[in-house]
N, C-alpha and C positions, 0 to 999 in steps of 0.2 A: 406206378406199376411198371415196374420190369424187367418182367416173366419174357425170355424170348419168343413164346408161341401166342404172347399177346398182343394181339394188333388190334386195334379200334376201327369200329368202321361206323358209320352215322345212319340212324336208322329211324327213318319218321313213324311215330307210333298211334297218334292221334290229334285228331283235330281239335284244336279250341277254342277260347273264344277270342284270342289273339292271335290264331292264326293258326300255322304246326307246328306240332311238339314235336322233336329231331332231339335222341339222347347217342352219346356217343354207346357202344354196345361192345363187347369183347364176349366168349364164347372159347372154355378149352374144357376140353374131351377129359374128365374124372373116373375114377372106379374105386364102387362102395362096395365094402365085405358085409355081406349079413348069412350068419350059417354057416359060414365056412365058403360061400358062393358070389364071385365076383361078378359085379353088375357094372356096365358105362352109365354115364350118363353126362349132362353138361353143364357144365358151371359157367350162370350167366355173369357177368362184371360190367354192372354201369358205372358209368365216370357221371357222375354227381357235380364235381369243380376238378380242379386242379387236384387239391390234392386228397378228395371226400368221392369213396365208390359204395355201390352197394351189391352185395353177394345172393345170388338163387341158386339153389339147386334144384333143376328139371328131371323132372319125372318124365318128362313127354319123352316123344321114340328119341333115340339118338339122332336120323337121320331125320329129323323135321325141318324143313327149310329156315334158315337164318333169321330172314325177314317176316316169318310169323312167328317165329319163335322171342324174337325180341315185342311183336306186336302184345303176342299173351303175355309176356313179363311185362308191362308195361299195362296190362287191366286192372291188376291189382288196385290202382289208384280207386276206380270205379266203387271197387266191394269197401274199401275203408271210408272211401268219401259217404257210401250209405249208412256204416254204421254210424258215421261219425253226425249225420244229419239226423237219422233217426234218435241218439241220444241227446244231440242238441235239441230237437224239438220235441221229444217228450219229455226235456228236461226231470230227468231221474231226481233228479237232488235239489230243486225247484218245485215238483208239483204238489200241490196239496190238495187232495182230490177227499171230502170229507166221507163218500162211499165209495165201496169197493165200483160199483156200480160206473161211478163217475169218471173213477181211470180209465174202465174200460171202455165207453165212451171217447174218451180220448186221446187212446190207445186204437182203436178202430179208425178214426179218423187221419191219424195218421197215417196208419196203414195205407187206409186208400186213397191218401195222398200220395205218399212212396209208389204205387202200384201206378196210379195216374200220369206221374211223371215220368218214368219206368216206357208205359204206353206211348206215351207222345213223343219220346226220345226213342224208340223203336219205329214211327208210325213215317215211313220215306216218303209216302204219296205227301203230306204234311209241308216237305221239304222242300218237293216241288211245286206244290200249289204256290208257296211266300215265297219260290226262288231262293232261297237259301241254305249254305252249308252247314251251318251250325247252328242251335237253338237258343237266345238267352239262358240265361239262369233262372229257372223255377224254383224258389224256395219251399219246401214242404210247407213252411206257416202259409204262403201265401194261398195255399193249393186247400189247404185244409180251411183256408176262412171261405172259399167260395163254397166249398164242400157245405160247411153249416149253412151258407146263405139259401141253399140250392136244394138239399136232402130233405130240409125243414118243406120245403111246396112241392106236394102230391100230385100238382095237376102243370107240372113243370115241361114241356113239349123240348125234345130232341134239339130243333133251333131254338129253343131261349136259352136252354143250356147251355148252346155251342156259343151262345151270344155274351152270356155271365163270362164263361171261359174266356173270347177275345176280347172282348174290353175289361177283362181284370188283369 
């Protein structure tokens, strides 16, 4: 890239489980016609490698600070990582569920697998109780097999569920 009004600056966007994520970021000021009526807006530019970038265009205000403006371009990962989990573990093209009944079954359990992990990766007190910045990786299968173990006993108490949860 370059554009003279493109300069990269490095911008840490989230925690992982290898530590932070730092993408280089570039950021130049566009205007789109719709109507007949000129709009700004900013064209995000991540540096991917050497010579692999990838293009946004923001909707957000013009004037949104640099540093949250690269952090929300950088969530996307988040919304594609759920679909991409939620089709991997309802395996669409895998399941053979012989009643309508039975997908939905495990189509719900999914769900509130996704919702659960959702919960716990929201939940900070969490963080601070284990001292920790970042959480393993929950697999929705893994979340959803305790769910069966768990859903299945009616007379299951608050701690023994908290109990199934940390030693699974």
């Amino acid at each position: 890239m370059s554009h003279p009004d493109c300069r990269f600056e490095t911008y840490q966007v989230r925690s992982c489980e290898r530590g932070v994520l730092n993408y280089e970021i570039s950021f130049l000021r566009v205007w789109t016609v719709c109507n007949g009526k000129t709009y700004p807006h900013k064209l995000i530019i991540r540096k991917d490698s050497a010579l692999k970038f990838s293009y946004s265009l923001s909707n957000a205000p013009v004037d949104m600070p640099a540093k949250e403006l690269a952090w929300w371009r950088c969530q996307r990962y988040f919304v594609e990582r759920t679909f991409q989990d939620f089709k991997s573990e309802l395996g669409w093209s895998n399941l053979e569920a012989c009643k309508y009944r039975a997908w939905e079954h495990h189509t719900a359990l999914t769900a509130l697998a996704m919702w659960f992990i959702t919960q716990v990766k929201l939940d900070r007190e969490l963080f601070e109780e284990y001292e920790i910045k970042i959480l393993p990786a929950l697999s929705v299968s893994n979340i959803r097999e305790m769910l069966k173990a768990c859903l299945c006993r009616g007379d299951l108490t608050a701690e023994e569920a908290a109990y199934v949860v940390a030693v699974a």
